[in-house]
Structure formats: C-alpha cells, structure tokens
C-alpha positions in Angstrom: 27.7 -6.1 -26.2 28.4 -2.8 -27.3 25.2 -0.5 -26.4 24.6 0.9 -29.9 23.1 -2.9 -31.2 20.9 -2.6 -27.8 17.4 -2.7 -29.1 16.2 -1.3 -25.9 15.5 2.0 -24.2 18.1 1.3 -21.3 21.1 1.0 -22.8 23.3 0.0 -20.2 25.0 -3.3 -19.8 22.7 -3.9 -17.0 19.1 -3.0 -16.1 18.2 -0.9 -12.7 15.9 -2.4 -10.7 14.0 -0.1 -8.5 14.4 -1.2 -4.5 13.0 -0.1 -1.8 14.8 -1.9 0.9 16.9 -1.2 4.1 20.5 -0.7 3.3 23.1 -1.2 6.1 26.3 0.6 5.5 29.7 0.0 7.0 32.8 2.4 6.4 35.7 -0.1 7.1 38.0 2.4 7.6 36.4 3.6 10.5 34.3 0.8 11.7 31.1 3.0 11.5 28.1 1.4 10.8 25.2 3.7 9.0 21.6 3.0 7.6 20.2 3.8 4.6 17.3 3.1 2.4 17.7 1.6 -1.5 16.6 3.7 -4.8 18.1 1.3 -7.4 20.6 -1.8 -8.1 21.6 -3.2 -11.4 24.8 -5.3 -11.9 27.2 -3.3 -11.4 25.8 -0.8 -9.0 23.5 0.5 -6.8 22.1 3.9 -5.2 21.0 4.4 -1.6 19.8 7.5 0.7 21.6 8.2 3.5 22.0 10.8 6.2 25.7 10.9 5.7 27.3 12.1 3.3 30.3 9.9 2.1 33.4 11.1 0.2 33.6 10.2 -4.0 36.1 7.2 -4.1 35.7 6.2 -0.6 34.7 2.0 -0.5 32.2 1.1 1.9 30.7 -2.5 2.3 27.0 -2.4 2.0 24.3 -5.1 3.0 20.6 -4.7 1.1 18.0 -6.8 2.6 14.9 -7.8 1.6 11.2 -8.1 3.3 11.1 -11.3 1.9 12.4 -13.7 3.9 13.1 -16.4 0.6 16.2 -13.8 -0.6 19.0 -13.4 0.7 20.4 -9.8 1.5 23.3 -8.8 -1.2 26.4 -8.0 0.4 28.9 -6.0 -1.4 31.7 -3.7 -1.7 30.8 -0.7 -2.5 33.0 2.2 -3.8 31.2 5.6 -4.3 30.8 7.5 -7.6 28.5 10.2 -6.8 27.1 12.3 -3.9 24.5 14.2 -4.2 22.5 16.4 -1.8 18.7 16.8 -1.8 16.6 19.3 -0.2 15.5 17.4 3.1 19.5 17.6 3.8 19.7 13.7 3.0 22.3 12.2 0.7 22.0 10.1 -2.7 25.4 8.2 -3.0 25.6 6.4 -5.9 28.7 3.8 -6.9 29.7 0.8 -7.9 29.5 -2.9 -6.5 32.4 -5.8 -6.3 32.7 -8.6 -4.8 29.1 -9.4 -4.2 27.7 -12.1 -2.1 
C-alpha cells in the first residue's frame, strides 16, 4: 500500500511499538554475546541501547524477551542501519529484522 493513501499519522508500512524489554545481542562473526535494552520494533525493524557501538551494515542476531512469561522472545537477524551516540556514552543502533522467529 503505497503510504500516500495511508489515512494515518504513521505512515510507514508497519507501526512501532514502543518496548521496553531486555535485548540479548550476538555478533556471529565474533561469537560475542552483548546486552541491551529495547526502544521500539515494528515489522520490519527494531531499535535497542547498547553499550557497544556496532558498525552500519554489520548483521547481528538479536533475541527480545518479554516479562511476560505467555510470549515468546523474537529472535531475529538483525542487520544495522544506524548508530547513534547519546550523551551517557551509550549507543542507539537501529536496523532491520529477517528471518524472525
């Protein structure tokens, strides 16, 4: 649906839902496993907070949970579209998901 016939104020093909959930990030390059905490997801994408600070294009796998124990945590891949820096020194890495489960 193109987003101009969108009779909405989001007009992206999906809308963000704001999260606030533990984010468990694994760079399978490297094996590293990192932690983060959720800002947003929406059907194509997500953004987290991390203390790392991840390269734009690099794929990760990402797990969000939930404290409620009646969902099941999204597993994804993950492949990073924007890196941001805010003034604690922590990250916002925002990208896109694929292959979720």
């Amino acid at each position: 649906m193109p987003s101009a016939s969108k009779d909405y104020d989001e007009k992206r093909n999906f809308i963000r839902m704001f999260v606030n959930a533990k984010v468990n990030i694994t760079d399978p390059q490297s094996g590293n496993t990192f932690n983060g905490v959720g800002i947003n997801l929406s059907g194509s994408g997500a953004m987290f907070t991390t203390d790392e600070a991840f390269e734009v294009g690099q794929s990760l796998t990402v797990n969000i949970s939930s404290d409620q124990s009646q969902l099941a945590p999204l597993s994804a891949k993950f492949d990073v579209i924007r890196v941001t820096e805010d003034e604690n020194g922590n990250y916002c890495i925002a990208g896109s998901l694929a292959d979720i489960s």
